[in-house]
LOZA-897921 format. One record per residue (C-alpha): x, y, z; residue in one letter. Coordinates in steps of 0.2 Angstrom, whole numbers, plus 5000, padded with zeros to 4 digits. Layout:
% residues N
XYZA;...
//
This chain:
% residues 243
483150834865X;482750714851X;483050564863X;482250644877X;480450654864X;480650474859X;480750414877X;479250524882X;478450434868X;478750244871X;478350274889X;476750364888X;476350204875X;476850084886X;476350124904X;475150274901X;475550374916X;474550494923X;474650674931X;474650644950X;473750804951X;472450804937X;472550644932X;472650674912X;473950584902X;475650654905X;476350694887X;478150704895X;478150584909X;480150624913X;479850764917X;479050724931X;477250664940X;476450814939X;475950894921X;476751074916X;474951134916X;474451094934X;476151174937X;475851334931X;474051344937X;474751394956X;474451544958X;475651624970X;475251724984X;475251924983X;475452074991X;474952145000X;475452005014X;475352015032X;477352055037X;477151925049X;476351765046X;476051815026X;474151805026X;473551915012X;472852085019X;471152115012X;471652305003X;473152405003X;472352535017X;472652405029X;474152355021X;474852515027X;475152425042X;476052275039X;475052145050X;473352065048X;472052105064X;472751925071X;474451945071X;473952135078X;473052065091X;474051905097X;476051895093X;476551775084X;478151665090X;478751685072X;479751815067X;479151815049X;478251665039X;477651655020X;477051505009X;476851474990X;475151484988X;473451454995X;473151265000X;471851264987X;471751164968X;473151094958X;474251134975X;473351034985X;473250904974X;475150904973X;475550894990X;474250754994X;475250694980X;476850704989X;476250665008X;474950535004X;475550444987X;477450454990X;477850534976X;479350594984X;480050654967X;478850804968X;479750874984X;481050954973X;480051054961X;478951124976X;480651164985X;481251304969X;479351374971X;479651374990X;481451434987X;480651584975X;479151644987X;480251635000X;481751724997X;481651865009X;481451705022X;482851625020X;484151765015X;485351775029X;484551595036X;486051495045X;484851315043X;483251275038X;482451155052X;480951015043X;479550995056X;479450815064X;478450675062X;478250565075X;479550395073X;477750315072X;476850415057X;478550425050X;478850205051X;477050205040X;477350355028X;479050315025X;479850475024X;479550655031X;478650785017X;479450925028X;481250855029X;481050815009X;480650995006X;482051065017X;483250985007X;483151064991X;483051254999X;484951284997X;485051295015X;485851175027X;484551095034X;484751005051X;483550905062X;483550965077X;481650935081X;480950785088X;479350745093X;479250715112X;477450645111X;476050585099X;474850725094X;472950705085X;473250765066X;472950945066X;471550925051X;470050945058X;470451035076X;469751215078X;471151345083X;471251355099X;471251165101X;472651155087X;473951255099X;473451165114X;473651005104X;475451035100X;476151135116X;477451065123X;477450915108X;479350965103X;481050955109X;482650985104X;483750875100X;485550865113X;486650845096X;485951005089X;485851125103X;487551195098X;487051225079X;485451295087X;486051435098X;486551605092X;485751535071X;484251625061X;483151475058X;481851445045X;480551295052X;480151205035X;478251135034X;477151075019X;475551165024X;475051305038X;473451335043X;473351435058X;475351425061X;475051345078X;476151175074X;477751305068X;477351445086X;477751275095X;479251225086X;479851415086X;479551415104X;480751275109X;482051335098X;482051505104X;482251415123X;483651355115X;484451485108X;484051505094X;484251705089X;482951715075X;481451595070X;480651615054X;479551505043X;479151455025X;477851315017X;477351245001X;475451295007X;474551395019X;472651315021X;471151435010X;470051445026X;471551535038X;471851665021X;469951695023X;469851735040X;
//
């Protein structure tokens, strides 16, 4: 502990690190990149949640039952999907952190929140499957986000996505162009198909907006086999909660 203190100390003297998220000094830089303040200021989802795609319900009469209007109105491929928190605030900052900065050392703390939040999800989950990049985006980030926050769900995590062509970033694309953006942009992979079939499987993303990216990834999974698909993210986008 006493150690631990000195070298906060000498490093924050020497090299002055700051917060990846808020950018104030970090007074315990080993304890990670992002200060315990910006940490506790997620504020997690809450019921009541759509049982479906976990989109917070807006009272508890229609709560009474289970699924927003959306996933009343069109079926979701997912079985059941949830996420942290809103992609909103220190969050956000986090994960642009993580996807944009490479501070890959964050991918572990946002795993145990994912890991928490997610806990109906995964229970009784035979693998957790990370979303692919495509072999280009993934050359020029480096790594994949998704696959790093698979990792640390306690889950075996296989990759048994691939992505069979380039798709336009889902950023700025209205809904009905995001799905028609991704259809038919996954396969999956010949070495998996055996661990695929007959296996409850949670698709593993950093943030969901309107769910369209993880419908296409369920979809070819359940082609294969697959018995269950469910999905759980670090994030799910502010404007699909207010919707």
């Amino acid at each position: 502990m006493v150690i631990a203190r000195c070298l906060d100390a000498a490093m924050a003297i020497l090299f002055a690190p700051s917060c990846a998220a808020c950018a104030a000094p970090l007074e315990a830089p080993s304890d990670g990149a992002v200060c315990a303040r910006c940490w506790t200021s997620i504020t997690p989802l809450a019921d009541p949640l759509c049982e479906t795609c976990g989109d917070g319900l807006p009272s508890w009469r229609e709560a009474s039952d289970k699924h927003c209007i959306r996933c009343r109105r069109l079926p979701r491929v997912i079985s059941r999907a949830r996420a942290v928190a809103a992609y909103d605030g220190r969050l956000r900052e986090i994960l642009h952190a993580l996807k944009y900065g490479g501070r890959r050392s964050l991918a572990r703390p946002l795993s145990q929140l994912m890991a928490i939040a997610g806990a109906r999800i995964l229970d009784g989950a035979d693998v957790v499957v990370p979303v692919p990049l495509h072999l280009f985006r993934s050359y020029r980030r480096g790594f994949n986000q998704a696959a790093d926050l698979a990792a640390g769900l306690g889950v075996p995590a296989v990759h048994a996505l691939r992505r069979a062509r380039m798709t336009a970033t889902q950023t700025d694309l209205p809904e009905t162009d995001r799905h028609r953006n991704v259809c038919d942009a996954f396969v999956v992979t010949r070495r998996a198909r055996q661990r695929v079939r007959g296996s409850v499987i949670v698709v593993i993303d950093d943030v969901s907006t309107t769910g369209a990216t993880l419908d296409a990834c369920a979809r070819v999974l359940l082609d294969a086999g697959a018995l269950e698909v469910r999905a759980l993210t670090a994030a799910r986008a502010a404007s699909r909660l207010q919707r």
